[in-house]
Residue frames relative to the residue before (quaternion, step in Angstrom):
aa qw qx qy qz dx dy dz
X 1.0000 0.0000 0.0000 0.0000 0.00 0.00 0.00
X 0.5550 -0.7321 0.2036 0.3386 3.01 -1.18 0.30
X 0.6051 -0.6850 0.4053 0.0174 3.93 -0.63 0.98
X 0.4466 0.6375 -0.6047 0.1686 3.99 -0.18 0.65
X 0.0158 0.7306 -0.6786 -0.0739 3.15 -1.09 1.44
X 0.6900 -0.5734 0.4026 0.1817 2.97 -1.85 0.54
X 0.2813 0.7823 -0.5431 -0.1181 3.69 -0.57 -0.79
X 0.7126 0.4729 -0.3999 0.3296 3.05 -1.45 -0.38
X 0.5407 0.4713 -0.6283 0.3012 4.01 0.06 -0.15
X 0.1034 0.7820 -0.6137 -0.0331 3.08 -2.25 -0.18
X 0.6026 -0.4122 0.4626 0.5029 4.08 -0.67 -0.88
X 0.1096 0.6599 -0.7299 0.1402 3.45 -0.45 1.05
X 0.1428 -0.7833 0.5410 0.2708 3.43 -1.51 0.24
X 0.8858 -0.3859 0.0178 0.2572 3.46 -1.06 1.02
X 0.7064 0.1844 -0.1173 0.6733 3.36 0.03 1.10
X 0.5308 0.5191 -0.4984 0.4477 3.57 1.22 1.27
X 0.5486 -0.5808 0.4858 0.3544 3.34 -1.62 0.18
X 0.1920 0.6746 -0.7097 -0.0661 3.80 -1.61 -0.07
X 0.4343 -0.6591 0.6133 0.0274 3.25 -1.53 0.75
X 0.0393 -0.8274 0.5600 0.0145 3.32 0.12 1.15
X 0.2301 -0.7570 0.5946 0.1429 3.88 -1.28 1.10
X 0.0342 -0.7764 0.6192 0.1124 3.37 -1.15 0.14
X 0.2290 -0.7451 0.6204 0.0861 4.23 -0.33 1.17
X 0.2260 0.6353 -0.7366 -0.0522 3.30 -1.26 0.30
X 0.0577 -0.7104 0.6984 -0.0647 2.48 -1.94 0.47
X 0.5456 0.4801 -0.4663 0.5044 3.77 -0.98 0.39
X 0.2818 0.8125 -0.4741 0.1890 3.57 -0.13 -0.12
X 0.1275 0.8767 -0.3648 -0.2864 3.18 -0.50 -0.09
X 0.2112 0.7923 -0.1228 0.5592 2.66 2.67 0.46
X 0.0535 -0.8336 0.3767 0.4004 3.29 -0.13 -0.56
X 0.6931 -0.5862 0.1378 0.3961 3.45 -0.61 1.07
X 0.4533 0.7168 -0.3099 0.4297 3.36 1.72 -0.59
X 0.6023 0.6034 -0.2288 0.4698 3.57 1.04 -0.50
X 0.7286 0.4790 -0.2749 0.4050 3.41 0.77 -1.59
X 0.3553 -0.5851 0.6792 0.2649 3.65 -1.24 0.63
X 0.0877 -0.7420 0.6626 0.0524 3.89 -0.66 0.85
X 0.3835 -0.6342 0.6687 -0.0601 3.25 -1.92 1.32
X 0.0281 0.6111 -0.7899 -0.0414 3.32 -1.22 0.34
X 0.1959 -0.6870 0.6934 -0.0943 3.18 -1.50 1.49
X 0.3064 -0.6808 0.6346 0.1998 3.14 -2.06 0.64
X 0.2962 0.7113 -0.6049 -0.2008 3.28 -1.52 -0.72
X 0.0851 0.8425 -0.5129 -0.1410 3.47 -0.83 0.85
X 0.7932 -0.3859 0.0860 0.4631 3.62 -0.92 0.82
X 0.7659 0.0450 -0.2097 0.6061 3.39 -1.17 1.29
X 0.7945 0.3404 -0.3065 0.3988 3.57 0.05 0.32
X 0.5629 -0.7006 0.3300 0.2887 3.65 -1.17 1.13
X 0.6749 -0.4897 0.3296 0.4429 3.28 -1.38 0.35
X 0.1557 -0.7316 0.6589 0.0802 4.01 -0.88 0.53
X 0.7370 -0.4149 0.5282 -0.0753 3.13 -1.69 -0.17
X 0.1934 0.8544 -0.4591 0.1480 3.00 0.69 0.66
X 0.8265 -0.2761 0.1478 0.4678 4.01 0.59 -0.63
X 0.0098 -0.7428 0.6623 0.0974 3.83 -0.50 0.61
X 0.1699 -0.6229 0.7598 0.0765 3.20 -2.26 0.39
X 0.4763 -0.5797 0.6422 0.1571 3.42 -1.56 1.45
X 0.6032 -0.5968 0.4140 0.3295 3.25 -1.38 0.50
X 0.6320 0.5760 -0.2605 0.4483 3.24 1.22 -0.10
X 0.5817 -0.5476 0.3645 0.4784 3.50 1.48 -0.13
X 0.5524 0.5859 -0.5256 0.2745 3.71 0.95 0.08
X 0.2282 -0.7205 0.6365 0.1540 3.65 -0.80 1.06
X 0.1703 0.7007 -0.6799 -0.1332 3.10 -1.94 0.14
X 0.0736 -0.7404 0.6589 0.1106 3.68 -0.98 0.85
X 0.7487 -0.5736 0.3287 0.0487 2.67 -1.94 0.61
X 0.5972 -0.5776 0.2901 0.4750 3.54 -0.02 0.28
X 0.5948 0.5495 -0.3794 0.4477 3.55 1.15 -0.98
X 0.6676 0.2241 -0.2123 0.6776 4.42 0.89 -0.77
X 0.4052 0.4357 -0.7693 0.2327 4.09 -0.90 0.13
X 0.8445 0.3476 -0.3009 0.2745 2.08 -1.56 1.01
X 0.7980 0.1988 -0.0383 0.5677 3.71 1.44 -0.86
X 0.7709 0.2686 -0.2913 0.4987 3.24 1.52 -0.44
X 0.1202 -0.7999 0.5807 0.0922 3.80 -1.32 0.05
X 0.2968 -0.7098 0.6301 0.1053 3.25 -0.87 1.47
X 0.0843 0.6577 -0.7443 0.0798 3.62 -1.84 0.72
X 0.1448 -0.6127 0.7711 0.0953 3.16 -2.09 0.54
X 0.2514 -0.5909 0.7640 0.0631 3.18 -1.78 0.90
X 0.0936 -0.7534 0.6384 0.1265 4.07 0.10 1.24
X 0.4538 0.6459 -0.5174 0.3305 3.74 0.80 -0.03
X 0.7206 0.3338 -0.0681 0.6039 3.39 1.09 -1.55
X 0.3590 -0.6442 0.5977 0.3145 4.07 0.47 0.28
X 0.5957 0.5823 -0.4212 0.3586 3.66 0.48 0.66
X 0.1845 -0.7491 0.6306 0.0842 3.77 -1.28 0.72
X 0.3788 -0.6970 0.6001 0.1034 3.52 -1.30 0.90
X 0.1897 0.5850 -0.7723 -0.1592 3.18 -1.82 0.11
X 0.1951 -0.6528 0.7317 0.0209 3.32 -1.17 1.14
X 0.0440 -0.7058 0.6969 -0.1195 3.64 -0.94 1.76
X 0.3096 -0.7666 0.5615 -0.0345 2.88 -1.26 1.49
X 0.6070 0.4675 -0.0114 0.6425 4.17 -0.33 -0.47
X 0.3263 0.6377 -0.6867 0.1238 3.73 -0.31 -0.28
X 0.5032 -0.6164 0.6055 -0.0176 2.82 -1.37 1.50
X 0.4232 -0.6024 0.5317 0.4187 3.97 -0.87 0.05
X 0.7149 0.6216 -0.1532 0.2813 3.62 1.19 -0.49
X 0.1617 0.8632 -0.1214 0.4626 1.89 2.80 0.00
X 0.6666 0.7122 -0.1785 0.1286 3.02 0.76 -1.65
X 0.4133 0.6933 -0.4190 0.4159 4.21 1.16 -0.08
X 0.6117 -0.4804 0.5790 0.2445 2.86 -1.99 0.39
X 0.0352 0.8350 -0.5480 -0.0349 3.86 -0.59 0.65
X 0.3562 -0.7620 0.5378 -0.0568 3.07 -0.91 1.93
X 0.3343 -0.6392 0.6202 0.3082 3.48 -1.00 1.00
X 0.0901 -0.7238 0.6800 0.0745 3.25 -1.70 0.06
X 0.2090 -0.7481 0.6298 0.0004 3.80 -1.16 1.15
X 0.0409 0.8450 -0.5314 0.0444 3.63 -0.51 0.74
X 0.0818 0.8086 -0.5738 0.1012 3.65 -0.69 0.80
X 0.8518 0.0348 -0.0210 0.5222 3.69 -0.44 0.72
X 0.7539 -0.2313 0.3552 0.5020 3.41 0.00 -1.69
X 0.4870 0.6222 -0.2010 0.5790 3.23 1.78 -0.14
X 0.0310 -0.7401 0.6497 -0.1708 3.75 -0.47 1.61
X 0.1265 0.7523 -0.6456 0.0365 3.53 -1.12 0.80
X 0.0938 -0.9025 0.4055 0.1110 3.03 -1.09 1.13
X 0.5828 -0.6031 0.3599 0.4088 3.87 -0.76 -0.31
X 0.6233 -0.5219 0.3820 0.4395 3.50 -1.20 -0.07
X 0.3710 -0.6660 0.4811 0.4329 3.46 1.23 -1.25
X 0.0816 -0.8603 0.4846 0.1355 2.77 -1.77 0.30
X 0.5346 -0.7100 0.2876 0.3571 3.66 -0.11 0.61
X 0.0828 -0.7034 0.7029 0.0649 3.76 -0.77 1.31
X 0.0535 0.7851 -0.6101 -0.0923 3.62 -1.25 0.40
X 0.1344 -0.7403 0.6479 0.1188 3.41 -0.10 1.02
X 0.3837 0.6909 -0.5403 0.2889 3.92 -1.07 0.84
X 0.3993 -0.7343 0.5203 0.1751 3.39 -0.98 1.09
């Protein structure tokens, strides 16, 4: 089935860097296809947006990272990136990969970013 793990969150303090990873796997599609998402959510507050990529490499981020964050895929490695720069304490949310293809939405477990001195 299909498979998206996270990696790379952790405790950074404000105005650091992390590299978030997302793996997938299971397809049956190939991964080249899937428009991928990086989501937020931090406590008491709804899931947001954070950055998507076209299978072709088109990126967009959100207003909350221009400028500091950057989404990427390596379709060699069935994997997508978000490389956050600046972290913000507001930063602070679980961030969920996300694969999309037609009508068909899959998501990760998440992983924990904490921006906080």
């Amino acid at each position: 089935q299909v498979q998206l793990v996270e990696s790379g969150g952790g405790l950074v303090q404000p105005g650091g860097s992390l590299r978030l990873s997302c793996a997938a796997s299971g397809f049956t599609v190939s991964f080249n296809f899937y428009l991928m998402r990086w989501y937020r959510q931090a406590p008491g507050k709804e899931r947001e947006l954070v950055a998507t990529i076209g299978s072709g490499g088109n990126a967009n981020v959100a207003d909350s990272g221009k400028g500091r964050f950057t989404i990427s895929r390596d379709n060699g490695k069935n994997t997508v990136y978000l490389q956050m720069n600046s972290l913000k304490p507001e930063g602070t949310a679980v961030y969920y990969c996300s694969a999309l293809l037609a009508s068909l939405q899959y998501w990760g477990q998440g992983t924990q970013v904490t921006a906080s001195s």
